[in-house]
N, C-alpha and C positions, 0 to 999 in steps of 0.2 A: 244302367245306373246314371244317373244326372251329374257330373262333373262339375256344375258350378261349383265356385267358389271352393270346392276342393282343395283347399291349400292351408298351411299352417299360420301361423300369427306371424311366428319369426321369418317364416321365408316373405312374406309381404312388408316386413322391419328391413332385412337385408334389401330386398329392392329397392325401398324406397332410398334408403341412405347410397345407393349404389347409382340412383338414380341423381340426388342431390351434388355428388361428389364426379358425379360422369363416368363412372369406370362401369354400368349398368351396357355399354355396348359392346365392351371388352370379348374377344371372342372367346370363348370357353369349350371345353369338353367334361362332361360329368360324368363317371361310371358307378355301375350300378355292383357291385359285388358281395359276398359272405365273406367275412374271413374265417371261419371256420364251419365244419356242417354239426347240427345240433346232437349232442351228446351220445355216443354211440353208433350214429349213422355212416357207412359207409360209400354213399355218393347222394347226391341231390336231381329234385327233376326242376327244369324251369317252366314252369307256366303260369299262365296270367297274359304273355306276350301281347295274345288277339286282344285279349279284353282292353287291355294297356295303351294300344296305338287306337281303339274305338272311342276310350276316353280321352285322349289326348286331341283328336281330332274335334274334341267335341267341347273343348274345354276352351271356357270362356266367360266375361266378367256383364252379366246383365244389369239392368237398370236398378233394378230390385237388389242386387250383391252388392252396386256400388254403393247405393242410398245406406245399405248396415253399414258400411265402410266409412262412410262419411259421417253417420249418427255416433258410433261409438269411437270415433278418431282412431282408428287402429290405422291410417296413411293421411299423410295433406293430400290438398286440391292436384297438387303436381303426379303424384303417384296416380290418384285417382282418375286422372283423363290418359295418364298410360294404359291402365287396365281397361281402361272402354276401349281402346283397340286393340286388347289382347288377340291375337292367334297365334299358335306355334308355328314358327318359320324354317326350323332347322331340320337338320338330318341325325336319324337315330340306327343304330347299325345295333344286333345284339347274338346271341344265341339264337336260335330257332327253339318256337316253343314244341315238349316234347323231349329236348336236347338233356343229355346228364351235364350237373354243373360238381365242381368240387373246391375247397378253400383258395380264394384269389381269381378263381375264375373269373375275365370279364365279361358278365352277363350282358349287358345293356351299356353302350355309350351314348350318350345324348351330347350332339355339339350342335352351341346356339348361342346368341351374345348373352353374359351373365343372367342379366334379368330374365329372360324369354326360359332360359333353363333352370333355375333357382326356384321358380314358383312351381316346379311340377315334382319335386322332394314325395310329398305327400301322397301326393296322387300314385306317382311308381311304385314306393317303398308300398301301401297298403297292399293293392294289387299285387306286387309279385310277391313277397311275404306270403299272404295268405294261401293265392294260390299256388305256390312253391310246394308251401309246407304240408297243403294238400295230397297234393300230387304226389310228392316224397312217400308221404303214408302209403297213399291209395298203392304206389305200384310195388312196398313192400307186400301187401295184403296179397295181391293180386300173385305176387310169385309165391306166397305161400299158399293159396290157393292152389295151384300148381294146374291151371285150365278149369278149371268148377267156374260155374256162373258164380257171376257175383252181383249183389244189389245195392244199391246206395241207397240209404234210410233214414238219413240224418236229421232232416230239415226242421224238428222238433228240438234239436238240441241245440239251435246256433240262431244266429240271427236271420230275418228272413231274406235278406240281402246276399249273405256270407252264405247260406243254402244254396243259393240258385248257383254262385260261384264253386262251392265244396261241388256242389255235381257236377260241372262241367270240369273239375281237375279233376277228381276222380272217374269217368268216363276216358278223358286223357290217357289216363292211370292204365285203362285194362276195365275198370267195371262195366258189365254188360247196359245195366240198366239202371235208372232213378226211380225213385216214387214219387220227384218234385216234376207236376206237370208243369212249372214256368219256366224250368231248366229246358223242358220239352219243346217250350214254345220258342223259346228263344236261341236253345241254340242244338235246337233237332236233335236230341237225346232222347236213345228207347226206354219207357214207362213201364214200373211193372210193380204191382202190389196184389194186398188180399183186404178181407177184413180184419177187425182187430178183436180185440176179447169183448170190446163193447157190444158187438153185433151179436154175436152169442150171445151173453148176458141179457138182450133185448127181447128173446126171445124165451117160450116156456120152457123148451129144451134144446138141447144143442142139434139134437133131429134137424126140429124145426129150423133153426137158423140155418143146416148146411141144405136140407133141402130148397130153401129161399134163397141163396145165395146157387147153388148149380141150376134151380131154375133160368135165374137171371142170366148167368155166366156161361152156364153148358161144362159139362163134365169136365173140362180141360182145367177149372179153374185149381186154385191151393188151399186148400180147407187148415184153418186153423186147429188143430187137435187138444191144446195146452189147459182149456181153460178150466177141465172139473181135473179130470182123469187119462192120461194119452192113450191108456189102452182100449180105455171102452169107446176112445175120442174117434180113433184110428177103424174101431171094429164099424164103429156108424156112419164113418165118411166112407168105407167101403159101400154098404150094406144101404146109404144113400143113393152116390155117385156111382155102383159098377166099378169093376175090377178096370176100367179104362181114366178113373177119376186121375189131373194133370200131377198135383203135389199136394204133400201135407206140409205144416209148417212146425215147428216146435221151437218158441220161444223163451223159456226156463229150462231151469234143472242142470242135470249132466248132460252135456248134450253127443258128446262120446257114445255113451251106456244108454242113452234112447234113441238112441238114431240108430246103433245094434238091432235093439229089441222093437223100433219101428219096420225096420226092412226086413226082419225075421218075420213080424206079423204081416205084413202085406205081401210078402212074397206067397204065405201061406193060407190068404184069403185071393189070390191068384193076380195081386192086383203087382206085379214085377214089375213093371214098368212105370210106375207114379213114382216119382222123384221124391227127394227128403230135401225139403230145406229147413235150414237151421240159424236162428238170430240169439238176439240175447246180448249185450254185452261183448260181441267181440272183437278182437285185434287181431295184428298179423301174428302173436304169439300163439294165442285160443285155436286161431287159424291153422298152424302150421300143427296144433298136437291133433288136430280134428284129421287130418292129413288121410289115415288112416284106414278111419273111419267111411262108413256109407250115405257121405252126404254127397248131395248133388248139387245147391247151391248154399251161398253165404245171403246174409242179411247184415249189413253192418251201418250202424248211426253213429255213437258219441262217438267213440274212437277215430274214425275218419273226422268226421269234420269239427275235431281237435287237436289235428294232428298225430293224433297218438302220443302225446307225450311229450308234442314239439310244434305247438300253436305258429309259430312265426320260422321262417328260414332262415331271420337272422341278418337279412341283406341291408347291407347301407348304399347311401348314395356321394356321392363324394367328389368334391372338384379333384382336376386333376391336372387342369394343363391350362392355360392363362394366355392368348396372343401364341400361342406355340411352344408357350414353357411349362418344363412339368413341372408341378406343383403336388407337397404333399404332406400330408399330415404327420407327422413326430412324436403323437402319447402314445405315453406306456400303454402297450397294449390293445393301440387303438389306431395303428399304425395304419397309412393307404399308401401303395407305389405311384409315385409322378407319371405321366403321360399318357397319353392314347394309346392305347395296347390293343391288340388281337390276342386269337391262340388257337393254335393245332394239337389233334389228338394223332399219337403216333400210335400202331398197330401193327401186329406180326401180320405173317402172311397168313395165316389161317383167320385173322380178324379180331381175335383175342386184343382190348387195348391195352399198351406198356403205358402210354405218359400222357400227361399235356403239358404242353409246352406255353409259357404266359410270354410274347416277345413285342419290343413297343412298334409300333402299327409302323414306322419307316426303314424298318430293319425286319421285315419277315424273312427269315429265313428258308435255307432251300426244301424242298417240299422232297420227304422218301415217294416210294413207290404204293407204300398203304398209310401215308398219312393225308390228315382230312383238317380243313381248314373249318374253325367253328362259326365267328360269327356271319350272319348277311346282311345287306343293308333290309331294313325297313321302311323308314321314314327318308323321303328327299326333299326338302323346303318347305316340308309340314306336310305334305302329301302320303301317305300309305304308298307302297311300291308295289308295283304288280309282282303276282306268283309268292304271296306271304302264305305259308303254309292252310289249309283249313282245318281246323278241329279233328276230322278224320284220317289227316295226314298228319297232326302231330301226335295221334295215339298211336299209329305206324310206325314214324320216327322212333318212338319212346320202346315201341317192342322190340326194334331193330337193333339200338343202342345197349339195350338192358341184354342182350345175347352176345354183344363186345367182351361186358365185363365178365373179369375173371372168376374162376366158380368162388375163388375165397369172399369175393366183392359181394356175393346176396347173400352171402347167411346174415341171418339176424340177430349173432351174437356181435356183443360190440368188437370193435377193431379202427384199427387205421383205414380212410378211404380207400377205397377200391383200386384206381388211378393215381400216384403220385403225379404230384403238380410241380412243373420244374421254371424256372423265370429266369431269363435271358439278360444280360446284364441292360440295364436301362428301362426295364419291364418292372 
């Protein structure tokens, strides 16, 4: 994704006046936090992290962003020969993406003089948001899956931007595979689909289309069954492909009460071992009643990449500390804690986590014997820092951290977060 000019109106208003008044060098620290997780959720995943420090390193004001900038006067002349030599100079320390986040958590600190940190609001907040609130979904589904493959489908129902991103947090998540080949390209995620009802329908009979498609594919492939009748769908994808045919799929209906009556039929045309996948409309709810059931994998689009119910994570970004003074915000209900903060997860000995602990970053406390200190540095004077997690080490992470929390912390009925958040006096 292209970072230019990725910024808001107001945060390029603040600079410039920051810039006029001189307080635009003033050293700063911004954090990035929720203050609460979205309505019934019992913890959060942070990601977006990698995508995050890619655009930040990239981000920058071309001749072309300047020239709109000076046509429609949204900054003067002065603002404008700042941002021609825009690059980020500071140090970003955050979570690891991967990481569970919960209310007040500080995910992300960016320290850098006012300006150089003020213009990048936009750019964070979208990013992690999105891919947060992904993530958050993807790895409820994935526990109510309970090990089932799972497929990520989405990319029909979202932007085509926000698709390539939805796959790579959900991949994070636990889901095995995508069907978006640009998710693939870009950030080495395994592919996996069939065809659709149109391809049947192109054909005289549904024969015809699955014989055309295991030509091409070889028996391994997943023959669509849904599109006249499943049963007669199921008797002919045998009776096509051989009792060794890969999967069938079934996309409507009950999918409980056919996915029964699919595995009774194919166990009894000998074909036991072709798998049942199942799409449709679902969530980690649909998910977890399928539970049961003899499916072998999921199929899931809107519901992932909407969140399920909770499009955004909710996170703001927020000053926090001025030349070394904290600084903080006082609306009702809109409240941020002054200063540069850390925080530690405290943990029994079996691993189960009790707490986190929010404490300001010159006062960390003494460290037990199973507590873990959360954030690391990423960024060091605009530089990316070596050994920043990759993609397949923060889906690691994320399976490793989701086995901390306590069994009350996955169920999917609402409740309090999983981990009480505890804050240190100055924190």
């Amino acid at each position: 994704m292209s970072t230019s000019l990725f910024t808001d109106h107001y945060e390029l208003t603040m600079l410039a006046a920051a810039l006029r008044d001189g307080t635009a060098d003033r050293p700063c620290v911004f954090e990035v936090f929720a203050r609460r997780l979205p309505e019934g959720r019992r913890y959060g995943v942070v990601a977006g992290t990698g995508r995050l420090l890619d655009a930040i390193a990239d981000f920058t004001f071309s001749e072309r962003d300047l020239e709109l900038l000076e046509r429609t006067n949204v900054v003067d002349r002065a603002t404008l020969s700042w941002l021609a030599d825009y690059s980020f100079t500071g140090d970003v320390d955050g979570y690891p993406e991967g990481e569970l986040y919960f209310p007040g958590s500080p995910i992300l600190s960016v320290r850098a003089p006012f300006g150089v940190g003020v213009v990048l609001e936009t750019l964070a907040l979208s990013i992690l948001n999105h891919d947060s609130a992904i993530a958050s979904a993807a790895a409820r589904m994935v526990g109510a899956a309970n090990g089932r493959r799972m497929i990520e489908m989405g990319s029909r129902r979202t932007h085509e931007e926000a698709a390539v991103a939805a796959a790579r947090a959900a991949y994070l998540a636990g889901f095995t595979a995508t069907s978006n080949l640009e998710a693939a390209r870009r950030h080495g995620i395994p592919t996996a689909g069939t065809c659709a009802h149109a391809f049947t329908l192109l054909h005289d009979s549904e024969e015809e289309a699955f014989r055309s498609q295991v030509e091409a594919l070889g028996v391994g492939t997943t023959l669509l069954v849904d599109t006249y009748d499943i049963t007669n769908g199921i008797k002919t994808a045998v009776q096509v492909a051989g009792p060794s045919l890969g999967a069938v799929r079934i996309d409507s209906g009950d999918l409980g009460v056919l996915a029964r009556q699919a595995r009774d039929q194919l166990d009894s045309l000998g074909a036991r071992n072709t798998r049942i996948v199942v799409s449709g409309d679902l969530d980690e709810y649909s998910i977890a009643m399928l539970r049961a059931e003899p499916v072998d994998a999921y199929g899931v689009g809107t519901s992932l990449v909407t969140g399920s119910g909770a499009p955004t994570a909710g996170m703001v970004y927020k000053l926090v500390e001025v030349e070394g003074r904290p600084v903080e915000k006082r609306s009702s209900h809109k409240e941020s804690r002054g200063g540069r903060k850390n925080a530690l997860r405290r943990h029994k000995e079996t691993g189960t986590a009790l707490e986190e602990v929010v404490f300001p970053h010159s006062a960390e406390p003494s460290l037990g014997a199973h507590d873990r200190l959360l954030a690391v540095p990423l960024m060091r004077a605009g530089q990316r820092v070596d050994g920043v997690d990759t993609l397949g080490e923060s889906r690691e992470r994320l399976r490793a951290a989701l086995v901390t929390v306590p069994w009350e912390g996955l169920k999917l009925s609402r409740g309090e977060p999983a981990i009480p958040t505890t804050f240190l006096q100055g924190a």
